[in-house]
Structure formats: C-alpha cells, structure tokens
N, C-alpha and C positions, 0 to 999 in steps of 0.2 A: 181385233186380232182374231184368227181363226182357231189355230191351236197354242197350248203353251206347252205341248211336249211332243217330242219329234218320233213322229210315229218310225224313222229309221234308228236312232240310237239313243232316244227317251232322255237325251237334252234339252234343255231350256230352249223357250221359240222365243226370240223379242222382237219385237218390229222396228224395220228400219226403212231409209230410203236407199235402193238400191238402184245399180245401171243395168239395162240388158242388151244384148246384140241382138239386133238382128237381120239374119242375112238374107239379100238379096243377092242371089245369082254369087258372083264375083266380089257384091259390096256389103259392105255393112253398114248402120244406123245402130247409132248408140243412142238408149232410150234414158235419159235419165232419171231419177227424182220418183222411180218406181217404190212404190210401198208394197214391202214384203214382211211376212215372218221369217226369219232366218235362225237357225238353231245356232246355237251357240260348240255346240260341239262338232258338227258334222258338216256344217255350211249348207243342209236341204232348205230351200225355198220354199215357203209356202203361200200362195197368194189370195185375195180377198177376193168376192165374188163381181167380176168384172174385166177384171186385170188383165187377163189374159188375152180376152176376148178385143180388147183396147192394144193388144201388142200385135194381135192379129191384125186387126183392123188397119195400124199402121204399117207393117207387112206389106197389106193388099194394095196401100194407097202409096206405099214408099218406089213398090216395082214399074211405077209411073216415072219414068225419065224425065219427065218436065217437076216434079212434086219433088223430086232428090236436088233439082237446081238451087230450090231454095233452105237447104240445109246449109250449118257449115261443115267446111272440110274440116278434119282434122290430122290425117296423115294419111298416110298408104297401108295396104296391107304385104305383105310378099309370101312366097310361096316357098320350100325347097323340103326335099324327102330328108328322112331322117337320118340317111346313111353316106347322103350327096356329100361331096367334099364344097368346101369353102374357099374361095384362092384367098392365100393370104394366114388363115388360119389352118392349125394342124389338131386336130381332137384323136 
C-alpha cells in the first residue's frame, strides 16, 4: 500500500483491484484486475510504483490496430451532447 490516508479528504486508503479505461482515439480498452489504493471516502486512486507506467505502456502498444484485434469486444461506446434531443424520449 502507498498511503492509508487520502491526502484529498484524509479518508481511509484500502487496496483494491480495480478497472481502468483507456482511450485510444475513438476506442477504449478496459484494463482490469488493477491494484489500486482507493479512499474510502472520496473514490482518489492511489497507485503503486509502476502501475502507471504499465497502463501507459498498454496505451502505446493498444493504438496498434493489429494488437486491438486480439482483445475482446465488449460493446460500443456512443456519443450525444448534452442538450441533443433523443427521438423517442422527452427529458
């Protein structure tokens, strides 16, 4: 563990495994089974010395279009502004 108290709201840190995105251009890769410190109070991430550098690294080797083939899908992302209407729905 790095810290046990969160230097933003000086809640408890515990370690867990957590998932990260991340993006490519247009796509995403969901990293899972990350070990993090995570606060209990505030949800800040805190990571271990490497971690990071390991989420880069897949980043760099993800924005390989042949290296994304061998992932699974798991759904799509979609897009719409915040004020676009919906057909169908009325907000």
């Amino acid at each position: 563990m790095i810290v046990s108290k969160c230097a933003i709201c000086g809640g408890k840190v515990e370690e867990r495994e957590v998932s990260e995105a991340v993006r490519i251009e247009n796509d995403f890769v969901v990293v899972e089974n990350v070990v993090a410190g995570v606060c209990v109070g505030c949800g800040e991430r805190y990571y271990p010395p490497g971690v990071v550098d390991r989420l880069r690294d897949i980043e760099l080797h993800a924005m390989d279009q042949e290296a994304l083939e061998g992932l699974h899908i798991m759904g799509h992302t979609y897009r719409i502004s915040y004020g676009a209407p919906i057909h169908g729905i009325s907000v």
